[in-house]
C-alpha positions in Angstrom: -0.1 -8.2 18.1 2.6 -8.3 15.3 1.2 -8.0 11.6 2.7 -10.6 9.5 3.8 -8.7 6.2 6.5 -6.3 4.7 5.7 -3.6 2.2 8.5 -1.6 0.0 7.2 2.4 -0.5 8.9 4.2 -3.3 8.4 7.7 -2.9 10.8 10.3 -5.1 12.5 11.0 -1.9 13.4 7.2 -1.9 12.2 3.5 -1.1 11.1 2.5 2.4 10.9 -1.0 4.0 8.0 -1.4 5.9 7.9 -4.7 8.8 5.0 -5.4 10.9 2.1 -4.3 8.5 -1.1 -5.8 6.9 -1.6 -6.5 3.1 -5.5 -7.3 2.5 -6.1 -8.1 -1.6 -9.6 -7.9 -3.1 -10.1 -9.6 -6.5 -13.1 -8.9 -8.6 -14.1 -7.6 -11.6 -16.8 -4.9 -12.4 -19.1 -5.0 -15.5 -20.5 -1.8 -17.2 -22.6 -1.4 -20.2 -19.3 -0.5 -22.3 -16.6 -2.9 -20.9 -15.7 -5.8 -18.3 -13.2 -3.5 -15.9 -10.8 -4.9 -13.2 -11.9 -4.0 -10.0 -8.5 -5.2 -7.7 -7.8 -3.4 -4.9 -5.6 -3.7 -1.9 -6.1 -2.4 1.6 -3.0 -1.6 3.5 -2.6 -1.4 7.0 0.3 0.1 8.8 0.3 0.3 13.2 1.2 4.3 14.6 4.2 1.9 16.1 5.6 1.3 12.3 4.9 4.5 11.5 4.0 7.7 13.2 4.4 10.3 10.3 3.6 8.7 7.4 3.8 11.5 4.4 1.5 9.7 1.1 0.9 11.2 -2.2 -1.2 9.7 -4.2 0.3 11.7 -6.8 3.8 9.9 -7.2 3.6 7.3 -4.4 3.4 3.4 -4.7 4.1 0.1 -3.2 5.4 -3.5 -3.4 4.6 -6.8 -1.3 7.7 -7.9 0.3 11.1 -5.9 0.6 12.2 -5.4 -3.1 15.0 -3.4 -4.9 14.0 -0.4 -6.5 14.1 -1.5 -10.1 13.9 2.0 -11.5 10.5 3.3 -12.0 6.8 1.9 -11.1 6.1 0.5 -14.2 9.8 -1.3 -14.2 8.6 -2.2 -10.8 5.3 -3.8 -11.8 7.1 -6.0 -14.3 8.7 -7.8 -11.5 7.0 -7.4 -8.2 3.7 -7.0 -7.0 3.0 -3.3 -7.0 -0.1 -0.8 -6.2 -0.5 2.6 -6.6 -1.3 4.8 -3.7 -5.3 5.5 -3.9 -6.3 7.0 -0.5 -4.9 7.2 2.8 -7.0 7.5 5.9 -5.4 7.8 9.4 -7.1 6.4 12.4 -5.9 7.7 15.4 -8.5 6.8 18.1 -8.7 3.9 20.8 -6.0 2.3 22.4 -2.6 3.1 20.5 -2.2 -0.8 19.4 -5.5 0.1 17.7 -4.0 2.9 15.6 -3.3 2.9 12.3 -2.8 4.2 8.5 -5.2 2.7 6.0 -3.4 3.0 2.6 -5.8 2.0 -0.2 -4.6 0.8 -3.5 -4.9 -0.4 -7.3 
């Protein structure tokens, strides 16, 4: 099965064009007894088959919708793109390998 999105990852090492993965958005908002917070978050999935060795940190590392130019920094970035933060990366390397996969979490 072929995934039907393209992600960009800036890392400081560069920018990476990802094809074949799966971009899941969750809008919502969450209320506290202080403030009305967002509470967006994106699920990214990547196959083993895009790839293999996928080095995150959610440190430095974020990513764009689509395959976009590196405009400079994230928050040049965000301006113009639709970007996330890294949040969490799990790796799921059991079943069949068309069943394998990164899950990158975002905000």
């Amino acid at each position: 099965m072929r995934l039907p999105h393209t992600v960009t990852l800036f890392q400081p090492s560069g920018r990476t064009v990802l094809s074949g993965v799966l971009l899941e958005s969750t809008r919502g908002t969450s209320v506290s007894k202080t403030a009305m917070n967002s509470a967006d978050t994106v699920t990214l999935h990547i196959p083993f088959s895009v790839a293999p060795d996928l080095r995150l940190d959610p440190e430095t590392d974020y990513f764009a919708y689509g395959d976009v130019p590196d405009e400079g920094s994230y928050q040049a970035n965000r301006e113009k793109h639709e970007v996330y933060r890294v949040t969490s990366v799990a790796r799921y390397d059991y079943g069949s390998p068309q069943m394998q996969h990164w899950e990158v979490g975002g905000k």
